[in-house]
C-alpha positions, 0 to 999 in steps of 0.5 A, spaced: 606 296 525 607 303 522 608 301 514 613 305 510 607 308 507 606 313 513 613 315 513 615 321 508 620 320 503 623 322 497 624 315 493 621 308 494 626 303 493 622 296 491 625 290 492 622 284 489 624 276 492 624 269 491 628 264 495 633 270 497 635 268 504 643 267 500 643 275 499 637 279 502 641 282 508 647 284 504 642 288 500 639 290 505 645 293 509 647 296 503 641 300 502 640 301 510 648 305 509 645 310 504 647 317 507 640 319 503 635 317 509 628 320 506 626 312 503 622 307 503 623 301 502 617 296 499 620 288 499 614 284 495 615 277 496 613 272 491 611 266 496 619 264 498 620 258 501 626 259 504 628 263 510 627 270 506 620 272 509 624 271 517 630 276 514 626 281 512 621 280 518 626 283 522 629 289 518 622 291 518 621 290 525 627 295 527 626 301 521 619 303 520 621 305 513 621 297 511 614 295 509 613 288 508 608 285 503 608 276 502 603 274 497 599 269 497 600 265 490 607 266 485 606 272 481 613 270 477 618 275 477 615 280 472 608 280 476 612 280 482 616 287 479 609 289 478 605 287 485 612 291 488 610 298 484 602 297 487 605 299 493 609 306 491 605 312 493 606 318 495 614 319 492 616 323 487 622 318 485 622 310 485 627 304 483 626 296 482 633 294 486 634 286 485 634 282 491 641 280 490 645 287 488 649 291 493 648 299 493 656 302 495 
């Protein structure tokens, strides 16, 4: 599977989780609405144990500008955050979008 990485884009939007099941997909289809189409999209999952792994799996799966990355231990959110920035690259421009907000 292509990472996000090798995509071209103008902005990284960073996404955090932990036990989002409850929102993720809504968060994802609003950002996936977006008229600016030159993203990525890096979700950082902070070892959920829910089913936000199989949700995001799938939005990865069909948009190559998704990347998914699970850890292996709980970082918390701070660690979490900042394990997500680790896999910015290459853009000039970056956001930290909270798993449970909505883009309008």
């Amino acid at each position: 599977m292509k990472k996000c990485n090798d995509i071209p884009a103008d902005v990284t939007v960073c996404i955090a989780t932990y036990n989002a099941q409850d929102f993720i997909a809504r968060t994802l289809d609003s950002l996936l609405s977006q008229t600016h189409i030159r993203f990525k999209c890096v979700i950082a999952d902070d070892v959920s144990t829910d089913k936000t792994i199989s949700i995001c799996s799938k939005y990865e799966k069909v948009d190559p500008r998704i990347s998914l990355y699970s850890h292996k231990k709980r970082l918390g959110w701070v660690g979490n955050v900042n394990r997500s920035l680790s896999y910015v690259s290459d853009t000039k421009f970056m956001m930290i979008f909270p798993h449970d907000d909505v883009i309008e």
